[in-house]
C-alpha positions in Angstrom: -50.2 -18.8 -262.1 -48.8 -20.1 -265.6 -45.4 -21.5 -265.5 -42.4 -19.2 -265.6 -39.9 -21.4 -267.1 -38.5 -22.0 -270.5 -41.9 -20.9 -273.0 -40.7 -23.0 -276.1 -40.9 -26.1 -274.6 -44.3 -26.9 -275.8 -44.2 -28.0 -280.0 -46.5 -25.6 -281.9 -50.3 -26.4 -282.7 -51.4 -25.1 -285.5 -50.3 -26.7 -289.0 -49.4 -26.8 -292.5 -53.0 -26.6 -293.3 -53.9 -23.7 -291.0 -51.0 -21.8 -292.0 -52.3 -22.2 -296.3 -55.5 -21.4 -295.4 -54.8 -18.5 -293.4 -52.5 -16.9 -296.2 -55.3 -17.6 -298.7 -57.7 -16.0 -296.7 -60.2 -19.2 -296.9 -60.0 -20.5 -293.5 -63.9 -20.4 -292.7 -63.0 -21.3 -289.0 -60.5 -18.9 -288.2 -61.5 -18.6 -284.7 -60.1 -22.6 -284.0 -56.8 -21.6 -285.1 -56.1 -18.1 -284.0 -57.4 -16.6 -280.2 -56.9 -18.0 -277.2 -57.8 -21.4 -276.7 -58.1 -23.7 -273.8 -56.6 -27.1 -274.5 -54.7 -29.9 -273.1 -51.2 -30.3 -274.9 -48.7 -32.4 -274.9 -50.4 -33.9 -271.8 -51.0 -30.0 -269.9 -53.7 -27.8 -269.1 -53.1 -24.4 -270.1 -54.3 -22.1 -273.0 -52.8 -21.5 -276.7 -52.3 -17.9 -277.7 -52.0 -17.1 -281.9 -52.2 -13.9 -283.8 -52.1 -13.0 -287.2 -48.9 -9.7 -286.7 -46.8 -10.5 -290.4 -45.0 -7.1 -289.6 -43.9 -7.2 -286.0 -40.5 -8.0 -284.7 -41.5 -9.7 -281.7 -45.0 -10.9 -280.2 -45.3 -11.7 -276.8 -48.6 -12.7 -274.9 -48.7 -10.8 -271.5 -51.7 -10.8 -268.7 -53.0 -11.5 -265.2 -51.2 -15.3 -265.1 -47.3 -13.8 -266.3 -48.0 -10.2 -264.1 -47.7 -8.7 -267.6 -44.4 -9.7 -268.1 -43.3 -9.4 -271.8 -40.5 -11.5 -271.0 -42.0 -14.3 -269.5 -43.8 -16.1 -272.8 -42.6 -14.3 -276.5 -44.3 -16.2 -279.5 -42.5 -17.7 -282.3 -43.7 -17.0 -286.0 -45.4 -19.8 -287.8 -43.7 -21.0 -291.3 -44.3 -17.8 -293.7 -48.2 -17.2 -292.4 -47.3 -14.0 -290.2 -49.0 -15.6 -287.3 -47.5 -16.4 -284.0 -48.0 -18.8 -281.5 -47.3 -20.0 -278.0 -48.8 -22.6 -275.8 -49.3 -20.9 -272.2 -49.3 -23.9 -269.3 -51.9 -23.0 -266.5 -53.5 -20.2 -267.6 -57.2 -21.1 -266.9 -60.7 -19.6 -268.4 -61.3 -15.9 -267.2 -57.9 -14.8 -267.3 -56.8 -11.2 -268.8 -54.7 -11.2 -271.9 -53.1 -8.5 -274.1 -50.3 -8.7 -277.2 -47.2 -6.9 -276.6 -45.8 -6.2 -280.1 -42.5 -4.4 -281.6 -42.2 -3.0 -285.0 -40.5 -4.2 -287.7 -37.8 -1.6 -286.3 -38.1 -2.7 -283.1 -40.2 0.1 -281.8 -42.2 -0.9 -278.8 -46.3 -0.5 -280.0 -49.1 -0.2 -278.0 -50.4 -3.1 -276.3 -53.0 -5.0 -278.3 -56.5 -6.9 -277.2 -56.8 -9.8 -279.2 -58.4 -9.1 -282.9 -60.5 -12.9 -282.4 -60.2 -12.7 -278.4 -63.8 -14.6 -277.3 -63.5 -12.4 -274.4 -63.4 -9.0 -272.8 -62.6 -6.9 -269.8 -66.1 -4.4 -268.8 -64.8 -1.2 -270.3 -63.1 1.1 -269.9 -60.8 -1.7 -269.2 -59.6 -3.1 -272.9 -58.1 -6.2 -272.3 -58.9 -9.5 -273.8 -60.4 -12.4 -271.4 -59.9 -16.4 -271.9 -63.6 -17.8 -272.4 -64.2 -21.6 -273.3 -66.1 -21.8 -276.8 -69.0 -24.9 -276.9 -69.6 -24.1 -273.0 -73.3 -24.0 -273.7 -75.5 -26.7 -274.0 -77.7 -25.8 -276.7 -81.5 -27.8 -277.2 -82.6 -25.4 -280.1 -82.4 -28.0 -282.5 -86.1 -28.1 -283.4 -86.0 -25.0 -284.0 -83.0 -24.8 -286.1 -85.0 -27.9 -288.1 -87.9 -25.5 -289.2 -85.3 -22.3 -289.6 -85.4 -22.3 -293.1 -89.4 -21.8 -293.0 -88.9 -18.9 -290.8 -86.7 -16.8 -292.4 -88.2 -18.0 -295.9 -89.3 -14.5 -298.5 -92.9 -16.5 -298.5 -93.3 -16.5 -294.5 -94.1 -14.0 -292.5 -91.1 -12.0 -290.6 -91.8 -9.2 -287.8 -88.5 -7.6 -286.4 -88.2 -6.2 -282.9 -85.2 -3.8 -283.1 -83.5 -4.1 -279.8 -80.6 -2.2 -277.9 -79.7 -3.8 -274.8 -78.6 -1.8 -272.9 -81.8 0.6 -273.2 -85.0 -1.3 -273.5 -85.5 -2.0 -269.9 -83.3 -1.2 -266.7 -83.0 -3.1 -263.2 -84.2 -1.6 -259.8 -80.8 0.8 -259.3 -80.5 1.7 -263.3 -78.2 -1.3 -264.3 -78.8 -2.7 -267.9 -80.3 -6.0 -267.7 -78.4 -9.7 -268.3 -78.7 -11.7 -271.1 -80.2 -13.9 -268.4 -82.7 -11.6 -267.5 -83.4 -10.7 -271.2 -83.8 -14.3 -271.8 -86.7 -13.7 -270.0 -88.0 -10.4 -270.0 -87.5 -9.5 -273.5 -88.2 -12.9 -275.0 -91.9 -12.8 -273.0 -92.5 -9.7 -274.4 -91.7 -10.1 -277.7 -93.7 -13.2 -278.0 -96.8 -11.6 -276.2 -96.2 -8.6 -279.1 -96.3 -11.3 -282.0 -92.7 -10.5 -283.6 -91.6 -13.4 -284.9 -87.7 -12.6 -284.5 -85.6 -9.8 -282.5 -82.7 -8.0 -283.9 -80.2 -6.9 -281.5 -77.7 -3.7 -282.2 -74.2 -5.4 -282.6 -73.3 -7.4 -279.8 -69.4 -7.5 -280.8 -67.4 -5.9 -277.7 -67.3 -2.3 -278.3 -65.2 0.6 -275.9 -67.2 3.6 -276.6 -71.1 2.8 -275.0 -72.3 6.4 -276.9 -71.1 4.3 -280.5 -74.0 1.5 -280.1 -72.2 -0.8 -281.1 -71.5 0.1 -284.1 -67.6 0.5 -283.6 -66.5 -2.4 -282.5 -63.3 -4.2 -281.2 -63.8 -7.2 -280.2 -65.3 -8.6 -283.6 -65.7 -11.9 -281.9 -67.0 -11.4 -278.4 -69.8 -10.6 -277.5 -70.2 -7.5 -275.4 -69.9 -8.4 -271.4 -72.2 -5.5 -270.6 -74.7 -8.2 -270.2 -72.7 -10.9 -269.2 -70.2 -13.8 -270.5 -70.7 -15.6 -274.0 -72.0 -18.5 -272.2 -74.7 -16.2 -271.2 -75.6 -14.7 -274.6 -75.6 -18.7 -276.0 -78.5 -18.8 -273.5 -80.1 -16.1 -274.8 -80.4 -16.9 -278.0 -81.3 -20.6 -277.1 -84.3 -18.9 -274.6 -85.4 -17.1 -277.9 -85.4 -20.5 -279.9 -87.3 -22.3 -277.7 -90.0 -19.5 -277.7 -90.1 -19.6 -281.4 -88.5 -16.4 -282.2 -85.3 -15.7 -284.4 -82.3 -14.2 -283.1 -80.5 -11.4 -285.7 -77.5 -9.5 -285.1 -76.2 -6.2 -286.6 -72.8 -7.2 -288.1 -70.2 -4.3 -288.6 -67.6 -4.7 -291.7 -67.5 -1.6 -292.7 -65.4 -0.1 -290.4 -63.5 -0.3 -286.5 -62.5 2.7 -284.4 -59.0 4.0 -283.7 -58.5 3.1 -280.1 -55.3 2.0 -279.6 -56.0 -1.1 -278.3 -57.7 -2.2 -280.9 -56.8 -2.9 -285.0 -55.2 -0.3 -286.0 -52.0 -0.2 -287.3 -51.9 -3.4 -284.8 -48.4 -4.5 -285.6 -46.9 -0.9 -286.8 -48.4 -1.2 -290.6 -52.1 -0.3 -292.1 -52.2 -4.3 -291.6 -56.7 -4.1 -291.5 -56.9 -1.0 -293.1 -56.0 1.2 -296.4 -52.6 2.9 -295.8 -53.6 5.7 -297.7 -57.0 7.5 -295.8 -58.3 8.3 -299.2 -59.1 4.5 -299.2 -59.1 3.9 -295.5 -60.4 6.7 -293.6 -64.1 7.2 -292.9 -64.7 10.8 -293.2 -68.3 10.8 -291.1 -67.5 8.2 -288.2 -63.5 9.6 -288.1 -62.7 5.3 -288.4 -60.9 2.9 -290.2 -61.8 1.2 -293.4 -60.7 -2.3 -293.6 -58.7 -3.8 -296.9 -61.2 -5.9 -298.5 -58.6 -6.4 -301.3 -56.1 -8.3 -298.4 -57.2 -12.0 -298.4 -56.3 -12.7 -294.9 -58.2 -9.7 -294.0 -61.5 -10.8 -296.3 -60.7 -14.1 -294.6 -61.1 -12.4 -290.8 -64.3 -10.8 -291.7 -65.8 -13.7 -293.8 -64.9 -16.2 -290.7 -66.4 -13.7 -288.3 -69.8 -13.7 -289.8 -70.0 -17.5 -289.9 -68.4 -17.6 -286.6 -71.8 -15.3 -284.8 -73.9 -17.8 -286.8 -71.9 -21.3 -285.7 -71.1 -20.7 -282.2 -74.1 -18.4 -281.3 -76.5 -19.6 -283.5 -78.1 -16.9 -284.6 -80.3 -16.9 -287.7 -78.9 -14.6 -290.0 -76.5 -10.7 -290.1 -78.1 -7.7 -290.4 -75.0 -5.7 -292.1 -74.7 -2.6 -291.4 -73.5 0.7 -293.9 -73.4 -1.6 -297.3 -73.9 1.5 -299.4 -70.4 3.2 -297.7 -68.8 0.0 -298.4 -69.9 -0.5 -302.2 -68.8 3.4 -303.7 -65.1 4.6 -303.1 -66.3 7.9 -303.1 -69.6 7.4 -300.0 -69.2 10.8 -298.3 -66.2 12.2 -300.2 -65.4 15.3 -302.2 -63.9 15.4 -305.3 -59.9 14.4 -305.1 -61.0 12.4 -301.5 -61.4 9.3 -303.2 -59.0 6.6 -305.5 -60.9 5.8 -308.6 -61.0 2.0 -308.8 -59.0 0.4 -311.9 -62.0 0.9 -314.5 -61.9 4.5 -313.7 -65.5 4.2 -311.6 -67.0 4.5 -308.1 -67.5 1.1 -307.2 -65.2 -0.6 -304.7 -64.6 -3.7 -306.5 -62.8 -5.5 -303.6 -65.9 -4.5 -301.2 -68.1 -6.1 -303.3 -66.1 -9.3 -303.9 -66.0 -9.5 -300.1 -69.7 -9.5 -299.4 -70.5 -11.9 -302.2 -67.6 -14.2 -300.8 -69.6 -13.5 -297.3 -72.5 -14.2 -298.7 -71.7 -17.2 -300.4 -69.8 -19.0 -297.1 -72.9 -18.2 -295.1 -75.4 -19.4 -297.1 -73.3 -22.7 -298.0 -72.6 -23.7 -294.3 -75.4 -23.0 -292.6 -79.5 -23.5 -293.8 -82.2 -21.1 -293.3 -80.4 -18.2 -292.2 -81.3 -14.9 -293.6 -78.6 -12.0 -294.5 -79.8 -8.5 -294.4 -78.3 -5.6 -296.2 -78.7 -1.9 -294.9 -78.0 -0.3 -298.5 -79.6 3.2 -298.9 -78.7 3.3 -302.7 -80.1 1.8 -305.7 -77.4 -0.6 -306.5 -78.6 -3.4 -308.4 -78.9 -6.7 -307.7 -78.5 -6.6 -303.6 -80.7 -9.6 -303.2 -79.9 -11.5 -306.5 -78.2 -14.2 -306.1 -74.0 -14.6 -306.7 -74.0 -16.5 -309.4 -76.9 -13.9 -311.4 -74.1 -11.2 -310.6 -75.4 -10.4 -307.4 -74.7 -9.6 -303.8 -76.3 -12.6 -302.9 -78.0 -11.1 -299.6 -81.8 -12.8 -298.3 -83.3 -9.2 -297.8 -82.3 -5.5 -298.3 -83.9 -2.8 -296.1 -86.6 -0.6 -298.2 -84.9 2.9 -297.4 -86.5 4.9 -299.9 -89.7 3.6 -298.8 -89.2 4.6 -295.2 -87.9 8.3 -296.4 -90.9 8.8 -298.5 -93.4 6.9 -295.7 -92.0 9.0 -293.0 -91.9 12.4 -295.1 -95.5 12.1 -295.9 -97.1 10.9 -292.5 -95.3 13.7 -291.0 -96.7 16.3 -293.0 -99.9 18.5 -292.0 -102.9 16.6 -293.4 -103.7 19.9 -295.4 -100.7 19.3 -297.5 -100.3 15.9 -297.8 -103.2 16.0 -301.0 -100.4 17.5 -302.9 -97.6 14.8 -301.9 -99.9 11.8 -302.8 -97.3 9.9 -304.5 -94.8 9.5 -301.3 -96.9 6.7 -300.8 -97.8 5.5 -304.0 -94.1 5.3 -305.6 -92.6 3.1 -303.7 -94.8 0.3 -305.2 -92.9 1.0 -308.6 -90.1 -0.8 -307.2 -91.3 -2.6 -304.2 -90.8 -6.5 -305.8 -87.2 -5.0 -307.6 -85.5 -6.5 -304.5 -86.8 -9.0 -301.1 -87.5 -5.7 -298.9 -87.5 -5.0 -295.4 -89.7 -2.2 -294.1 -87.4 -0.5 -291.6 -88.7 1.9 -289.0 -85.0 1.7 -286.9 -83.5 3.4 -284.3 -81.8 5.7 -287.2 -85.2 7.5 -287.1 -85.9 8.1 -283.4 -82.1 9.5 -282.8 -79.7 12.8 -283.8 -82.7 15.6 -283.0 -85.1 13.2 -285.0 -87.5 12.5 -282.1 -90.0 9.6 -282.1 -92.3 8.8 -283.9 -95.3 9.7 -281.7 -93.7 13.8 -282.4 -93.3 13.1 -285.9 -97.0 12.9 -286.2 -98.8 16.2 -286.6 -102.0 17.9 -284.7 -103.0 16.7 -280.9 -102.2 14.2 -278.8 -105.5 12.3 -280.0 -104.2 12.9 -283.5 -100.8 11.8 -283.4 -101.9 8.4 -281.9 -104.6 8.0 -284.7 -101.6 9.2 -287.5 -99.5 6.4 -285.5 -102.0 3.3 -286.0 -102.9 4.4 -289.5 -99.1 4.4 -290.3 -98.6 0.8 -288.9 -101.8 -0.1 -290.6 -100.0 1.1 -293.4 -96.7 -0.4 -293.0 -98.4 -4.2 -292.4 -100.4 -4.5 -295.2 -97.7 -3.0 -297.5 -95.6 -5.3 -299.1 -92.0 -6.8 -297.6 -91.3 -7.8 -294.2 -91.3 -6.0 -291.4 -88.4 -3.9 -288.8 -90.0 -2.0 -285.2 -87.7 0.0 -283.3 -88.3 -0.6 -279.9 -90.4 1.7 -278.1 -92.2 3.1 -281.5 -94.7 0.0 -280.6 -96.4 1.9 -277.7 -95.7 5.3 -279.4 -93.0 6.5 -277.0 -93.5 10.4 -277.1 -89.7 11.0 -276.3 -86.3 10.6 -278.7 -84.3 7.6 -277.7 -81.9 7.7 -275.1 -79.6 5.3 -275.2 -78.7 5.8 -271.3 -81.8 4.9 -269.9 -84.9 2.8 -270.8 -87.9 2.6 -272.6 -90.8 5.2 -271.3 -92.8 2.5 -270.1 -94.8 4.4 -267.7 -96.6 5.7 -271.0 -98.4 2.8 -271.1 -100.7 4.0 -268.3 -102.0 6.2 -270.8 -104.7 4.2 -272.7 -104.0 5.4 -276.2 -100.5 4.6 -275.8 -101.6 1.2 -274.6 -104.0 1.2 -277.8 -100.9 1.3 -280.2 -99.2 -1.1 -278.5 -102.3 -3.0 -279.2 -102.6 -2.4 -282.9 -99.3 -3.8 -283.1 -100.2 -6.5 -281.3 -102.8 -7.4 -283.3 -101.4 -6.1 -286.8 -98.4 -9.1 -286.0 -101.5 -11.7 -285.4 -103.2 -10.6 -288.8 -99.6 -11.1 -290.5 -98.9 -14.3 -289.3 -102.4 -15.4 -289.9 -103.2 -14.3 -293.8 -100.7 -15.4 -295.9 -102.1 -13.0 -298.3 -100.0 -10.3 -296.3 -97.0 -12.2 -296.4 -96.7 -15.0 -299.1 -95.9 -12.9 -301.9 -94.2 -9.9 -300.2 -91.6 -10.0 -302.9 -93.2 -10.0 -306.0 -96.2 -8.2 -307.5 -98.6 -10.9 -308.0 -99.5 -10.4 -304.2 -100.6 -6.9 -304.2 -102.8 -4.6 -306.8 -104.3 -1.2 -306.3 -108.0 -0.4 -305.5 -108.3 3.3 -305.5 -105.1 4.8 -306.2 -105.5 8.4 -306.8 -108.2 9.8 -304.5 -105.8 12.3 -303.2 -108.1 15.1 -302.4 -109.3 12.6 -299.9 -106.1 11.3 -298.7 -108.1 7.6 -299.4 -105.7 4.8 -300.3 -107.1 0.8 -301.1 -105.3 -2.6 -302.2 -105.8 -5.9 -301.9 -103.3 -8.4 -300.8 -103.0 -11.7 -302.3 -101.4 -15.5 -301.4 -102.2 -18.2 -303.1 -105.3 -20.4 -304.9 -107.4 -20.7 -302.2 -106.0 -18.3 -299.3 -108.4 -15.7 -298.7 -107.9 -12.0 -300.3 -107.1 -9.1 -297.5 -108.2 -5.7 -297.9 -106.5 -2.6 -297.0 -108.3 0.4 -296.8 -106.5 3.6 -295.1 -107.9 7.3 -294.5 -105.5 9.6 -293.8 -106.9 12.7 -293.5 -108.3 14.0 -290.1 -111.9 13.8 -290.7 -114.4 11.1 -291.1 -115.8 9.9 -294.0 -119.3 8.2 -294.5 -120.7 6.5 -297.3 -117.1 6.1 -299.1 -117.3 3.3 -301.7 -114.5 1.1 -302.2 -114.2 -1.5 -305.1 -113.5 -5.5 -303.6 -112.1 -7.8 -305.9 -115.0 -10.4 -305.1 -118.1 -10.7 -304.2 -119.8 -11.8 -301.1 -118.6 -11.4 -296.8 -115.8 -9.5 -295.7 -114.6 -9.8 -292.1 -113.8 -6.3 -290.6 -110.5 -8.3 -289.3 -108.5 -4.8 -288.2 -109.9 -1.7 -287.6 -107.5 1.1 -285.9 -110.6 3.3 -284.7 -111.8 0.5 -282.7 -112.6 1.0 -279.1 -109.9 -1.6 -277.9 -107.1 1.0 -279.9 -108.6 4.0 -277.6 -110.6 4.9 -280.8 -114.1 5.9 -281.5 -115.8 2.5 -282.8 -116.8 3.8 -286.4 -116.8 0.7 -288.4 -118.9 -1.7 -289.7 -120.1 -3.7 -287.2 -117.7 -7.2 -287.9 -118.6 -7.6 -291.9 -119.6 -5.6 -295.0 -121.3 -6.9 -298.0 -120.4 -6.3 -301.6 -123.0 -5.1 -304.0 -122.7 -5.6 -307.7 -121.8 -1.9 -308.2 -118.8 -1.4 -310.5 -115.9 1.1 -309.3 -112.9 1.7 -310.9 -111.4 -1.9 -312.5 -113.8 -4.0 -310.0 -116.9 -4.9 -310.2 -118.2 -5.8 -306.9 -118.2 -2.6 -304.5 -119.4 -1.5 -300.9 -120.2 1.8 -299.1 -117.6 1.6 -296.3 -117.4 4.2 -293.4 -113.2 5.9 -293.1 -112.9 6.9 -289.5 -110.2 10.0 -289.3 -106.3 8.9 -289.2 -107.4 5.1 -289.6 -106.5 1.7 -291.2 -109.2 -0.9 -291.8 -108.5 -4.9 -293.4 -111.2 -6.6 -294.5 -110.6 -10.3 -295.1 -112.5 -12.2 -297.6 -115.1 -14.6 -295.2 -114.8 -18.0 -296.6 -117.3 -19.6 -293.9 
């Protein structure tokens, strides 16, 4: 029980240099000055309590140590910052915290978890809970050494796109631990060959049916699976396993719960007052005021505060494209103009270069991802170029015109050709991520597995030719979870993973190709060393599609060996096809998706094909290859 007597009598913490900061909306480590914090002060244990309210009338700190009295400990403003303070004797780690605020009238509002709170009640309970930062002993520091490699454009990088919550359940149907997915998950992503997981945002969030993806607690992560101490660990089990740890990051928006930002001391303090600006028309949420500094400041502090105290290896950001145009999902007279007359949300922008630019300067080798669905220029340029400055930007057009084409009726598909053949006109424009997420396999979508036309037989074979497709294509690579052992059903993010499908042996034979396709990856640096930019990849036979045939080579660098891909995707075998290599001798059949070990039929070429000095389109070595139905084959260039 904290003390009850006078609340004052403790001399304020933060100073002169928090407070300009703070104001200027520069204070990279926002979470040491504001939150609650345990400390010893003035010679007592006890906990300091500050948020940023520049509007309310009174702030007082009520919880489970003052039996929510909003008598027993107000908070006194500090200088002109509009943050209050108080130093709370007693109060120990675990204990339940809200803000009770009042108006600049005086009107009682409700009360208010703590915008950088570390710490939260399990819902439906919204109250903020005291948690000790630094409380994990991390040993990832050889890994965080050789980070920079890792997440380098020239390495190889294989996503696993995790929720939680839904990839595996306990005995009973509980959601597993971080503990428990320190192990469980981390095993099977390294048995898989991803090379990093990305987890669905971790921030604490109310509404489990959200994701995520509307968070409230900005800076603590979810205790669905546990404490923070607990997530530390498993992102240090991850580490030490040689896998990457990514997070989806959520500036683009927070939900209206009460108890949360909005209007959090009686004003549009986060977000636009006016909803033309501040008012997401598809989530029904709140837009925050990138134009505010101490607002740019909160978010710009929260992404380096995921990557400092959890160390994770980079932000996957979620929505960029509804945070770049003023008018994203608006009619006409439903959006302001911005002060050149245009679309573009000038302050938006300003906030993820300034995001970009404190990430990148604190902290090596971490990677920042952009989900941007638009063709805005420059997302992966760097600042100072005029940029956005982001590592990688997911390849949505590619995945639209991917998915489109693979899940039409091979009858058609001769007449849709280029759905796979356009992407490559802009495939080096930016450092792409091929994303197969869990935006595809939701909302009446289905999986993957149903997106492929024609049996059972013939939607596994569509399913390995399309990852054969997706791993030798250029730009790095994002799996949904699930969509590696073709899952038949849609994702249910209430239950778990059909794993039982992997009793079925061509289910087990994707899982496989996958498998295999992330060993291939890692392995040639011709499918990964120039991913992002076109001196790694030219076109065999481009325009066979009558056939539905498709052929490139992949390249790394003086001396790597050359990788062929060669895909038929058309449900019928073909013999005798000949394909143009772009040098003579041996090539290794390294991958073939027909093979017996995928649940396939073994058509292939017995380990190697030859070249013969036959000239075919722009090459002139050449080999009769046999194209199994609905299959992927990589031949790599035997240097023995």
């Amino acid at each position: 029980m904290a003390h009850q007597t006078d609340p004052h009598r403790h001399g304020p913490v933060l100073g002169a240099l928090d407070e300009h900061l703070i104001s200027e909306g520069t204070h990279h480590r926002l979470w040491d000055a504001l939150g609650a914090h345990l400390m010893t002060h003035e010679g007592v244990d006890g906990v300091h309590f500050a948020v940023w309210a520049p509007n309310a009338s009174r702030v007082a700190v009520v919880g489970d140590f003052n039996h929510w009295n909003a008598e027993a400990h107000p908070l006194r403003t500090v200088g002109s910052t509009g943050v209050w303070e108080t130093f709370v004797p007693g109060v120990a780690e675990g204990a339940i915290y809200k803000y009770d605020l009042h108006d600049r009238e005086g009107g009682h509002l409700p009360q208010k978890a703590d915008p950088v709170g570390f710490g939260s009640e399990h819902p439906p309970a919204t109250g903020s809970v005291v948690r000790r930062l630094d409380a994990h002993d991390w040993q990832d520091q050889e890994w965080l050494d050789r980070r920079a490699e890792a997440n380098a454009v020239d390495s190889p990088i294989s996503v696993y796109e995790v929720h939680l919550g839904s990839w595996r359940r306990a005995e009973g149907g509980r959601p597993l631990s971080y503990l428990e997915l320190a192990t469980e998950l981390v095993d099977y992503v390294v048995d898989l060959g991803f090379t990093h997981i990305e987890v669905m945002p971790v921030s604490e969030h109310p509404f489990d049916g959200s994701w995520g993806y509307q968070p409230v607690g900005m800076y603590a992560p979810t205790i669905r699976h546990g404490t923070p101490r607990e997530f530390a660990a498993f992102v240090d089990a991850a580490h030490a396993r040689g896998i990457g740890v990514i997070a989806d990051w959520v500036p683009g928006h927070f939900p209206t719960d009460a108890h949360g930002l909005a209007r959090f001391d009686g004003t549009a303090l986060y977000e636009h007052l006016d909803p033309r600006q501040g008012f997401h028309p598809d989530w029904k949420t709140l837009i925050y005021n990138y134009g505010r500094p101490e607002v740019r400041g909160y978010l710009v502090a929260n992404a380096l505060y995921w990557i400092d105290q959890y160390h994770l290896d980079g932000l996957r950001v979620d929505a960029v494209a509804s945070m770049l145009y003023r008018d994203y999902s608006r009619e006409e007279g439903e959006w302001i103009p911005n002060r050149d007359g245009g679309r573009e949300n000038y302050e938006a922008i300003d906030f993820l270069r300034a995001t970009n630019v404190a990430v990148y300067g604190a902290h090596d080798g971490v990677a920042m991802t952009a989900e941007e669905s638009t063709s805005f220029p420059g997302v992966t340029r760097r600042v100072d170029f005029d940029g956005l400055g982001f590592g990688y930007k997911w390849n949505l057009g590619w995945m639209n015109d991917s998915l489109t084409y693979f899940s039409r009726d091979p009858v058609h598909r001769r007449y849709h050709h280029d759905d796979l053949t356009f992407g490559l006109s802009y495939a080096f424009s930016e450092n792409f991520v091929l994303p197969i997420s869990h935006d595809e396999v939701v909302h009446g979508k289905g999986s993957l597995y149903g997106r492929m036309p024609g049996s059972h037989a013939d939607k596994l074979g569509g399913l390995k030719a399309f990852y054969g497709y997706m791993w030798g294509h250029p730009g790095k690579k994002l799996l949904f979870m699930g969509q590696e052992f073709g899952q038949t059903a849609e994702w249910n993010h209430s239950g778990e993973l059909d794993w039982g499908s992997l009793h079925d042996p061509g289910h087990a034979g994707v899982q496989a190709v996958v498998r295999d396709l992330n060993r291939l990856y890692r392995e040639q640096p011709a499918l990964h060393r120039h991913d992002a930019d076109g001196q790694g990849f030219s076109w065999l036979l481009v325009d066979a599609a009558e056939d539905q045939v498709l052929a490139w080579t992949r390249r790394g660098d003086a001396g790597d060996p050359h990788v062929v891909v060669v895909l038929n995707l058309a449900p019928v075998e073909r013999t005798g096809y000949r394909i143009g290599f772009p040098v003579a001798g041996r090539w290794r059949e390294a991958l073939n998706t027909d093979s017996s070990a995928y649940g396939g039929g073994d058509r292939g070429h017995g380990g190697a094909v030859e070249t013969e000095p036959v000239p075919t389109v722009q090459e002139a070595q050449s080999a009769l290859l046999t194209l199994p139905p609905l299959s992927a084959i990589y031949f790599v260039e035997d240097h023995s």
